[in-house]
N, C-alpha and C positions, 0 to 999 in steps of 0.2 A: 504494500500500500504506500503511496506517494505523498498523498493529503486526507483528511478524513473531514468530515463535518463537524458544528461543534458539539459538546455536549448537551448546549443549552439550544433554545430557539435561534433558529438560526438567519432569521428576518432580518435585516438591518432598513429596509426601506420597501416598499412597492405592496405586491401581494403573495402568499404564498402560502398554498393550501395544500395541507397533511405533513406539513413542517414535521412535523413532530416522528414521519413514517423516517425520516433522513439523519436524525440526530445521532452521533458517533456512526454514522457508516460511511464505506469509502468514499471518496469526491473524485480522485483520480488511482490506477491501478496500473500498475507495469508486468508484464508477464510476458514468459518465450515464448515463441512462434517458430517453430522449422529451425533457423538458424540465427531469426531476428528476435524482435519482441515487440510488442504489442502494446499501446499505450494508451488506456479508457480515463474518457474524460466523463464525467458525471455532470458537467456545467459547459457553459458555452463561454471560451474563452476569448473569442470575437465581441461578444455580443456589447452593445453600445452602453449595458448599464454595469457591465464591470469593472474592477477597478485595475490600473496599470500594472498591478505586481501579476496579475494574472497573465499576459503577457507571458509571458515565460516558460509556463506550463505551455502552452502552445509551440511556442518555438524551440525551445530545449527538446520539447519530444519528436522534433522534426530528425535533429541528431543524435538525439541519446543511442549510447550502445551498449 
């Protein structure tokens, strides 16, 4: 596991319904694949209401090895 949700509600702004099914479970996961590995994102690291540290999840797993 890479990153995890938090313990607590994990709302900071908007809407988010069944919050509570996500608390302490994985957010992002790395695992082998054949010879590579495989990297799940649980969130959308694009998306326009994220914040910049997120970035990174995204492009790190472009190259992770």
């Amino acid at each position: 596991m890479i990153a995890a949700y938090p313990p607590f509600d994990p709302l900071q702004a908007g809407i988010l319904i069944n919050g509570e099914r996500i608390r302490g479970k994985a957010a992002a996961v790395s695992c082998p694949v054949g010879k590579g590995r495989a990297v799940l994102l649980g969130f959308d690291p694009v998306h326009r209401g994220q914040a910049h540290g997120s970035f990174k999840f995204l492009f790190n797993s472009l190259i992770y090895r």
